[in-house]
C-alpha positions in Angstrom: 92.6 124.0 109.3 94.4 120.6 110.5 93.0 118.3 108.0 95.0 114.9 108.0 96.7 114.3 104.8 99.1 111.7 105.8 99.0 108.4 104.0 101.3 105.5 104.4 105.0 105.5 103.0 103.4 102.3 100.8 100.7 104.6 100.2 103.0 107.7 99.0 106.1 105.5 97.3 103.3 103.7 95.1 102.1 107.4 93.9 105.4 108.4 92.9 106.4 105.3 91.1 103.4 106.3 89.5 103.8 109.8 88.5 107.1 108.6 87.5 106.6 106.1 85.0 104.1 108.9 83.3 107.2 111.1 83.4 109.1 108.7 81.6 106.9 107.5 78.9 106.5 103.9 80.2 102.9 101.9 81.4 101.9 103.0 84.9 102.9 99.5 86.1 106.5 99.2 84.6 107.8 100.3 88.4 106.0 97.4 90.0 107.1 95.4 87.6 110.5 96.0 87.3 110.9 96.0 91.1 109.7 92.6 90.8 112.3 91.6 88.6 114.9 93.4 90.8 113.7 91.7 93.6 114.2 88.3 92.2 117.3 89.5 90.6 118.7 90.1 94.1 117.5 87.1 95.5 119.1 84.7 93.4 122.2 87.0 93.6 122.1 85.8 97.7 121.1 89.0 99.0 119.7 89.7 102.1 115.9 90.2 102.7 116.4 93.7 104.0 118.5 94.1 100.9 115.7 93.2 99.1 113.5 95.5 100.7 115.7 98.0 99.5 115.8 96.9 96.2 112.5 97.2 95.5 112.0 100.8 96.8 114.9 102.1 95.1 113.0 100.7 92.1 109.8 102.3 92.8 111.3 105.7 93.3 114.4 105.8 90.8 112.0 108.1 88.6 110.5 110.2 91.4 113.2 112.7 90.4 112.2 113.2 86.5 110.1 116.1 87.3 112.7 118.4 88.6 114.7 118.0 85.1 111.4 118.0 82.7 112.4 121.5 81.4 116.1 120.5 80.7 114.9 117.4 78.6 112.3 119.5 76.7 115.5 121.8 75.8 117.2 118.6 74.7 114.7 116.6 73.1 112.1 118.4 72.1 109.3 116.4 74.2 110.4 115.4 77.6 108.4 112.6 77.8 108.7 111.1 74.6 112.4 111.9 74.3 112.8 110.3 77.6 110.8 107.0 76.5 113.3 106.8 73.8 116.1 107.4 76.2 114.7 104.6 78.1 113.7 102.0 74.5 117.3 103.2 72.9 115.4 104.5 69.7 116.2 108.1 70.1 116.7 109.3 66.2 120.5 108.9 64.5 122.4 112.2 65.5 120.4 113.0 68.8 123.1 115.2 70.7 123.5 113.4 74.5 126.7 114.4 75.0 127.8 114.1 78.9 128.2 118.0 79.4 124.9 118.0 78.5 123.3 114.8 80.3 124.9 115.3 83.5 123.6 118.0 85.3 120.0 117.1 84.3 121.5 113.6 86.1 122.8 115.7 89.3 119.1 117.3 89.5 117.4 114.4 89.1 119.9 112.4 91.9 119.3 115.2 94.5 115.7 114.9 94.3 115.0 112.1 94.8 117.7 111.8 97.4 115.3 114.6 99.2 112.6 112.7 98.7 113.6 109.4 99.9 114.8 111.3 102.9 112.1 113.2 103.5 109.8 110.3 103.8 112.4 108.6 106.6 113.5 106.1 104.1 117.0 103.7 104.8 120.0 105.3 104.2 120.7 102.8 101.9 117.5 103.8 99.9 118.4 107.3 99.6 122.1 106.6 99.0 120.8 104.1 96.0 118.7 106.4 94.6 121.3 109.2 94.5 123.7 106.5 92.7 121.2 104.9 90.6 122.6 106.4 87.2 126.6 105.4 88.3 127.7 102.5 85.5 130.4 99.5 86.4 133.3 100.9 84.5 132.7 104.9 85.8 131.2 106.0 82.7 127.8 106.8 83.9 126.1 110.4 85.3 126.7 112.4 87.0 129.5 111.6 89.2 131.3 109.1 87.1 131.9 106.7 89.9 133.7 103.4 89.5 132.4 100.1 91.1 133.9 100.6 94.6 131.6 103.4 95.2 128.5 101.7 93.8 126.1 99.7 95.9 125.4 96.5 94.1 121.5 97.2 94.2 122.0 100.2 91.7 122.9 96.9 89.3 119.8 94.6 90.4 118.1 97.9 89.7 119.3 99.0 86.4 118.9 95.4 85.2 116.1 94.3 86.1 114.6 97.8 84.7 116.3 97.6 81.4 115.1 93.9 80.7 111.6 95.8 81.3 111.6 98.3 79.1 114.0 96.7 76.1 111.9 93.2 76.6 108.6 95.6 75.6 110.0 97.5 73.3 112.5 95.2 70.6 111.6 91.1 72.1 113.2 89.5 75.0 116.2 87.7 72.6 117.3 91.4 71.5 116.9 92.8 74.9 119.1 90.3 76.1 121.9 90.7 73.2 121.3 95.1 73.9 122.2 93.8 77.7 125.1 91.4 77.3 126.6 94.4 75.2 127.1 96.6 77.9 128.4 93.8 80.5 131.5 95.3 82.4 130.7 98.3 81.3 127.2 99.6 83.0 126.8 96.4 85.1 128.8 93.8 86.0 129.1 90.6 83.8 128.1 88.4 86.5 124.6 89.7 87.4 123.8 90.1 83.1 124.6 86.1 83.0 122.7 85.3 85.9 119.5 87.7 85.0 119.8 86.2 81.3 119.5 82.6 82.6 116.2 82.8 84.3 114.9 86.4 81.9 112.1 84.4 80.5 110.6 82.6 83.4 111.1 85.6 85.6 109.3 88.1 82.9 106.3 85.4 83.1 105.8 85.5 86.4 105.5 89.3 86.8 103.0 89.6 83.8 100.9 87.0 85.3 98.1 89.0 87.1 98.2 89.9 89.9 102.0 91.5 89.7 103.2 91.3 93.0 103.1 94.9 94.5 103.8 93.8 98.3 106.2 96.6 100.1 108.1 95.7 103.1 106.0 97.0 106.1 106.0 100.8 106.0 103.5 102.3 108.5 104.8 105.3 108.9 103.0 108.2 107.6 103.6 110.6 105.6 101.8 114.0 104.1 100.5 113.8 100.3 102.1 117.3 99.7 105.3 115.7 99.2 103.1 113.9 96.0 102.0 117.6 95.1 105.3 118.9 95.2 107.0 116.4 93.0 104.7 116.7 90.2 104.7 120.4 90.2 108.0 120.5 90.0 107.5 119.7 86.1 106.7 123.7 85.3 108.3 126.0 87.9 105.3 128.4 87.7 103.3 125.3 89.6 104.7 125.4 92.6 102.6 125.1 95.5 98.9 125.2 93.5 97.1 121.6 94.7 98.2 123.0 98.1 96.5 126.1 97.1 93.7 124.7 96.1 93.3 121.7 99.0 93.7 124.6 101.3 90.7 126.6 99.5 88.4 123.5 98.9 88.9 122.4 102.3 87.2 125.9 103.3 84.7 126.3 100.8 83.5 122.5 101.8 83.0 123.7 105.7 80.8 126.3 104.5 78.7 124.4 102.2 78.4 122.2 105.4 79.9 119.0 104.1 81.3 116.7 106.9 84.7 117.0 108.4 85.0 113.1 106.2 84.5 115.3 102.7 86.2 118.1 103.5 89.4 115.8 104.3 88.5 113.7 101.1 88.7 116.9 98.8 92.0 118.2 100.7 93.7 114.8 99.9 92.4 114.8 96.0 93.4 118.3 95.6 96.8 116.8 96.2 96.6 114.2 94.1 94.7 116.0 91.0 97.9 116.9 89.5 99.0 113.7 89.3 98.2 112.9 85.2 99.8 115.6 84.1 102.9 114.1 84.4 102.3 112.3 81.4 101.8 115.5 79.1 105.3 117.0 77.3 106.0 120.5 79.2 105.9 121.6 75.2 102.1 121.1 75.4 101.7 123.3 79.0 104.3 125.9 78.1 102.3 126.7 74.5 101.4 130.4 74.4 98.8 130.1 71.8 96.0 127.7 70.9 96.7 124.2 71.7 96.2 121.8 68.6 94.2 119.7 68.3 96.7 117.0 69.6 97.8 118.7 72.4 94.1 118.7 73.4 93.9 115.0 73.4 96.7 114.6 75.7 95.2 117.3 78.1 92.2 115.5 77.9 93.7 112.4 79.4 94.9 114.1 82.8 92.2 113.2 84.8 91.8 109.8 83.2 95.4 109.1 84.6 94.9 110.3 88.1 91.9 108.5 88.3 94.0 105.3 87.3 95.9 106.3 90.3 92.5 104.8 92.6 93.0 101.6 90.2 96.4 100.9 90.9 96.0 102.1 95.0 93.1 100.7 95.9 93.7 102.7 98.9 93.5 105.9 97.6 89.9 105.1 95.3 88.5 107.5 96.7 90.5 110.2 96.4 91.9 109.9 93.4 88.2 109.7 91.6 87.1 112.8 93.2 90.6 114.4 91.9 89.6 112.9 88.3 86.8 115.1 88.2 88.6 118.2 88.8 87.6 119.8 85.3 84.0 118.3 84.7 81.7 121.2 83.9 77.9 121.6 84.4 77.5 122.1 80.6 79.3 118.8 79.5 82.1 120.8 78.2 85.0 119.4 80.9 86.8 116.7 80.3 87.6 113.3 80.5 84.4 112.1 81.1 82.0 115.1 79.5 79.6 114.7 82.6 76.8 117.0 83.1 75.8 118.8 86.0 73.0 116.2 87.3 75.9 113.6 87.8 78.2 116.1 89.3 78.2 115.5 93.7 78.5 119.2 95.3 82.3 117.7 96.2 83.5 117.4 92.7 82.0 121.3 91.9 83.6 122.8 94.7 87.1 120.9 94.0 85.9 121.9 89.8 85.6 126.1 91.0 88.7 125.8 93.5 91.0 124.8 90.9 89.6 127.4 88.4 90.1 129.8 91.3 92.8 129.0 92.6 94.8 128.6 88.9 93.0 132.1 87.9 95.2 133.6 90.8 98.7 132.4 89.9 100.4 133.3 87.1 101.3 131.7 84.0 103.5 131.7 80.7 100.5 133.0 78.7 98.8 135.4 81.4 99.4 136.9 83.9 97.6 136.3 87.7 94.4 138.0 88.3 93.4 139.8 91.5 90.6 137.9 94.0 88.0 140.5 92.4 88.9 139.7 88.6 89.1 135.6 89.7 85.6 135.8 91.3 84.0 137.8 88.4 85.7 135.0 85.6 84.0 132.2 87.7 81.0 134.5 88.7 80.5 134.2 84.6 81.3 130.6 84.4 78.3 130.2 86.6 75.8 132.5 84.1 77.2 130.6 80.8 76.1 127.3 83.2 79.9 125.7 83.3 80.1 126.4 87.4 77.6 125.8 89.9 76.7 129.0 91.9 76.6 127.3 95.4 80.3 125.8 95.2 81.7 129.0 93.4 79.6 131.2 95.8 81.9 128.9 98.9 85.1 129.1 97.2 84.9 132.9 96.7 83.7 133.3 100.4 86.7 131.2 101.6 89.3 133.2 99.5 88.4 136.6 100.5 91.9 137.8 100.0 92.9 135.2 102.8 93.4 131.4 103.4 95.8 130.2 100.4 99.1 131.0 102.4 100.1 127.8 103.3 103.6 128.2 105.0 104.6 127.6 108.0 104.5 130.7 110.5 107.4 133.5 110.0 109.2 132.8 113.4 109.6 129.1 112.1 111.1 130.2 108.7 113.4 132.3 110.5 115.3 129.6 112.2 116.3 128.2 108.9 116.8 130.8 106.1 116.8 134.6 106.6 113.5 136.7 105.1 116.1 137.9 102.2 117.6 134.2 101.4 113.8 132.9 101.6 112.4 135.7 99.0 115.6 134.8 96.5 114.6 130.9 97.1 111.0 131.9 96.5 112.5 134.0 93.4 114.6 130.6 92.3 111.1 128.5 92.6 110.1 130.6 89.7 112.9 129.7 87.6 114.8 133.2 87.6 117.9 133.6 86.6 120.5 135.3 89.3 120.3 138.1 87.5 116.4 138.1 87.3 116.5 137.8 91.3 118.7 140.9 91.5 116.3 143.1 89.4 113.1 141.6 91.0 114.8 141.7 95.0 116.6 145.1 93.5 120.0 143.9 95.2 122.8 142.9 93.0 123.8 140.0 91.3 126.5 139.5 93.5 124.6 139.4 96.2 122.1 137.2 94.8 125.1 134.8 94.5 126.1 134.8 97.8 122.2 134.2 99.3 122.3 131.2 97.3 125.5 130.4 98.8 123.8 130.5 101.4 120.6 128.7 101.1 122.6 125.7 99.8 124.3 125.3 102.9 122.0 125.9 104.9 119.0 123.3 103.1 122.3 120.8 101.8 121.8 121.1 98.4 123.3 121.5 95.4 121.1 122.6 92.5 117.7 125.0 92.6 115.4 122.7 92.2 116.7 120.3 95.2 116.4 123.5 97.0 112.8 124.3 96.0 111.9 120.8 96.8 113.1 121.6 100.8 111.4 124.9 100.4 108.6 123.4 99.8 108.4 120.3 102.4 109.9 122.6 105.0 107.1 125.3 104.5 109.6 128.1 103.3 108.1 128.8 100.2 
């Protein structure tokens, strides 16, 4: 199928701001606002108006690489997304260990990334080159580089201050957050931008809280496809890796032969893309959890949807989509969640996009099972249908449009070919997974050494430096 799933950069840099701020902890709108604040930052500062284009998507994007490190930050904090709001608020617990040998290569991940993405979507250079820079400090003591101010652009600073004001201003009162600032003038900005933020702090915070918060990008109407969105949040738990695409690619069938118009059919495609998007906000401790989920875990599952369908509040845009994506795991019984909707509010759209997901989830493995085979999927959802949780027309679709085929989504083998060799794209596909070298070599039954040298390879080849910035290309490049 060739269903258009391009939106605008606007369109795709808003998302990922975003999923972002859910990463982190913060309010869905602390990107727009702090870009606001950067922005004015930078023009009292005397910078140029494409400099403060810049500014502001730098801003927007300087979290779309938290996925990528999720599972290092859930090894050092506990709760990546709690931890990393405390990160953020500077009220992580007396003793937490964030040494730099530990911080840094989570840094390096998260850098690369969203390098890649900035890239990816034909951003500026100095975008990209901003974002890859964005945790550098004034006096070279920041991650993961350690660069000194000559090697800094100054829109990392508007950025970082403008940001911290933000969050500290929310979290301890404006008078502390400037005092928590002033302390590290010189050292992770320069003194001259924290006096000049500090003079105009208050009137600058009241503007951007007075509704409507200014959310105007500089004209960006290029297009670009809302798998990049997909990929970034699955990059959170390596064993998600390519599933909305899995399941736009199924729903998009199963909606041709339910005989929905080529409009739905590109309406489920695009909110199969976006589904994903709340569950940024839940710790990877929650979806990694062999056994039962508490009752408190439940609550925070329960809010997935409710987030992506904020998504359609903040990107008017995108309404659409992203309410169709919120009702991704509404059941005919009531049982689903968020809203507990029963089946005679439930459009044949939202049960096909409901069994796809199952489906689609049922054949890919996970930490707690392993996948099932297209027979054993069907039969699970055929059963959903008799205990009345699935409707029989939409599962009856979904199962047709499987039939052992249709979920491959890469690009034809010729075109992988040019790029990576079939051996260095099964040890990337092997890497997606999060397997160690040595994993590879007992999986790909090659050696260890070898493994090393594929990867080697791959690097080079996809200019990379860490697995998951080369999963990311995978990914956007169709190799995986």
């Amino acid at each position: 199928m060739h269903t258009d799933h391009t939106v605008t950069v606007e369109e795709a840099v808003q998302v990922l701001a975003m999923v972002g701020d859910l990463s982190m902890g913060q309010p869905t709108d602390q990107s727009i606002r702090s870009a606001a604040l950067a922005e004015r930052l930078a023009l009292q500062d005397g910078a140029a108006a494409g400099t403060c284009a810049h500014v502001r998507l730098v801003t927007l994007l300087r979290w779309s690489g938290c996925t990528a490190n999720a599972s290092g930050f859930t090894d050092l904090l506990g709760d990546d997304v709690a931890g990393r709001d405390a990160m953020l608020t500077q009220t992580l617990p007396p003793g937490t260990k964030m040494s730099f040998t530990s911080v840094a290569p989570l840094a390096r991940i998260h850098c690369e990334v969203s390098g890649a993405i900035a890239e990816a979507m034909g951003l500026p250079v100095e975008v990209e080159v901003g974002l890859r820079r964005v945790w550098e400090h004034f006096d070279g003591g920041g991650i993961p580089e350690r660069l000194t101010d000559a090697d800094i652009p100054r829109l990392v600073y508007y950025v970082n201050l403008a940001s911290d004001l933000e969050i500290l201003t929310r979290a301890h009162g404006l008078e502390e957050a400037l005092r928590m600032i002033a302390a590290r003038a010189d050292r992770k900005y320069p003194g001259d931008l924290v006096r000049l933020q500090a003079t105009h702090a208050a009137q600058w915070l009241e503007a951007v809280e007075a509704p409507p918060c200014p959310t105007a990008l500089p004209v960006l109407g290029e297009r670009v496809s809302l798998t990049i969105v997909a990929d970034m949040i699955e990059l959170k738990l390596p064993w998600l890796l390519g599933y909305s695409r899995r399941v736009a690619d199924l729903a998009e069938r199963a909606a041709a032969l339910a005989g929905l118009s080529p409009s739905q059919q590109q309406c489920l495609g695009r909110a199969a893309l976006m589904h994903g998007i709340g569950r940024a906000a839940v710790p990877n401790a929650v979806w990694q959890r062999s056994g039962k989920l508490t009752t408190a875990d439940w609550e925070k599952v329960r809010l997935v949807p409710y987030w992506t369908a904020r998504a359609g509040v903040q990107i008017p845009s995108l309404r659409a989509e992203a309410t169709l994506a919120s009702h991704v795991y509404e059941r005919l019984d009531g049982s689903g969640y968020h809203r507990d909707l029963e089946g005679d509010t439930l459009t044949l759209p939202q049960r096909i996009l409901a069994a796809a997901s199952a489906y689609a989830a049922l054949c890919m493995p996970r930490p707690w099972r392993a996948a099932c085979d297209a027979g054993e999927a069907g039969r699970l959802l055929a059963a959903g249908v008799a205990a009345g949780r699935f409707c029989g027309s939409a599962v009856n679709a979904v199962v047709t449009a499987a039939d052992g085929k249709g979920l491959d989504v890469a690009e034809p083998a010729a075109q992988r070919k040019r790029l990576l060799s079939e051996r260095e794209t099964s040890v990337l596909r092997r890497l997606s997974l999060g397997e160690s070298n040595k994993e590879v070599a007992r999986e790909l039954q090659i050696s260890p050494s070898t493994v090393r040298t594929h990867v080697e390879s791959i690097f080079r080849k996809l200019e990379c430096s860490t697995r998951t910035a080369a999963t990311l290309k995978g990914l956007t490049l169709g190799l995986i």
